[in-house]
N, C-alpha and C positions, 0 to 999 in steps of 0.2 A: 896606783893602788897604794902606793908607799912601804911598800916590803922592801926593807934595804939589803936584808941579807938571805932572799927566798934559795932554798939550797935544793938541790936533789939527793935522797938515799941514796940513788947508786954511788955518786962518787964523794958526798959527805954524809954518811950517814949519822953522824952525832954532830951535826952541824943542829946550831938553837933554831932555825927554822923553817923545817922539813916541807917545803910544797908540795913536792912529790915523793910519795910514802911508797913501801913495799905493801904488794895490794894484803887483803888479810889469807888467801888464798894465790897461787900463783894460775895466770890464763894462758901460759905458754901451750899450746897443741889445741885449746879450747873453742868449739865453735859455740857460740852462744846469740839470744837475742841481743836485740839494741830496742827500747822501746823510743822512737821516734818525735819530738814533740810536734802536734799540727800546726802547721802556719808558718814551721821554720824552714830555711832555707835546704835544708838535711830534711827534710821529710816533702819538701819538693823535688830534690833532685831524686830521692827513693820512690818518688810517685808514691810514698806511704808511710805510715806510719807506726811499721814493725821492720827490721833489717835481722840477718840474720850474717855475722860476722865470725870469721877466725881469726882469733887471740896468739900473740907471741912476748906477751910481755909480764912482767912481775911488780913492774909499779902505776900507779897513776897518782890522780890528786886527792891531795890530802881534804878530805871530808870539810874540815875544819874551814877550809878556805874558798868554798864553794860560792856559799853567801855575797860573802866578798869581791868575789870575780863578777858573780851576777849583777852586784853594785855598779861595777865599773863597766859593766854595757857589753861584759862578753854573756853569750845566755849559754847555758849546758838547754843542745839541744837533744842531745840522746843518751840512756840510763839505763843502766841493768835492772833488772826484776827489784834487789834492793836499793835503787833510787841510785847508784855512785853514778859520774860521769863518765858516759863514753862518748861523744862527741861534741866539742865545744865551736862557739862559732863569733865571730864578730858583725852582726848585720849589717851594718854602715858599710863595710867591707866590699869591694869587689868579690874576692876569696879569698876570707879566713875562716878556713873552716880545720882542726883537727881534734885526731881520734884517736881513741885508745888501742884499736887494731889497725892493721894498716893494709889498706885498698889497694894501693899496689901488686901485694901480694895477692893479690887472688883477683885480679885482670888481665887477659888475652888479647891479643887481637883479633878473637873472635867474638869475645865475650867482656869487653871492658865494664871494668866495675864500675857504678855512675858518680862518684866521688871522681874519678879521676876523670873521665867524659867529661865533670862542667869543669873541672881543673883548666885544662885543654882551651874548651870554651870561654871562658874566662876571661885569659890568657890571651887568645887569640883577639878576642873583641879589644882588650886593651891595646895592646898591639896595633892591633886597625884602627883605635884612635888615636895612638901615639904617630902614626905614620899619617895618618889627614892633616895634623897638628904642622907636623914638619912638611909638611907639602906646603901648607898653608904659608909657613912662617918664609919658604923658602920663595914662594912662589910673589908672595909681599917684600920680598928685599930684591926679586929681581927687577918690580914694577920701580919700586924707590932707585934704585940707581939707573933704572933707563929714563926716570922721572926728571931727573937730577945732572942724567950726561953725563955720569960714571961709567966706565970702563968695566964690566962683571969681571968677579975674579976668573982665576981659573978651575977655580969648583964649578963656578955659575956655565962658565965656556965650552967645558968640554961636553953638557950637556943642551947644551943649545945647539 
């Protein structure tokens, strides 16, 4: 995006270029809507297109640079009543997705909030592709060196 010097209020607040602004209200204790955009990633995992979220926080993004972000292929996929961002996403993305309240906090293990559910999922799938990968890659060096009348190491050995 070319922001060289994007700052946060919290810890510079008279920094020349405030990304993240004190909100104009604070949302600390606040439960409020998220109106959800259709077709985003965040309004599949909500199965919908309204959420209903508790707030702990006093800044987000600064209005100003919203447009901007949107340029660069992150989409604000969820917005309060007057339009500010509450959750941002990167589609290309496995999972990037975050939010102005935080899912965490109001997840059980009875009851997981579905932010964190595809978190999980996510996760887990990459992971299971990252381990077929290395099966794969492992399972092709053993054929090469019995190809070859090499000796396996003893990484290769003590699994054979």
């Amino acid at each position: 995006m070319g922001i060289q010097e994007a700052s946060h209020a919290e810890s510079d607040p008279f920094a020349s270029c405030l990304f993240i602004t004190p909100l104009s209200c604070s949302l600390v204790g606040k439960t409020m809507e998220v109106n959800v955009k259709p077709g985003s990633r965040a309004a599949v995992i909500y199965k919908n297109t309204r959420a209903t979220e508790r707030y702990y926080c006093n800044f987000g993004l600064n209005p100003a640079y919203q447009e901007q972000l949107q340029r660069a292929g992150i989409e604000i996929s969820g917005a309060d009543e007057a339009g500010e961002a509450r959750i941002m996403e990167l589609p290309e993305h496995p999972f990037f997705i975050g939010t102005l309240f935080v899912p965490q906090a109001n997840s059980t293990k009875d009851h997981p909030h579905p932010i964190v559910v595809e978190f999980v999922r996510a996760s887990a799938t990459r992971l299971d592709r990252a381990l077929v990968v290395s099966r794969t890659i492992s399972a092709g060096e053993k054929k090469g060196q019995r190809a070859h009348g090499s000796v396996p190491s003893s990484r290769h050995a003590v699994s054979e």
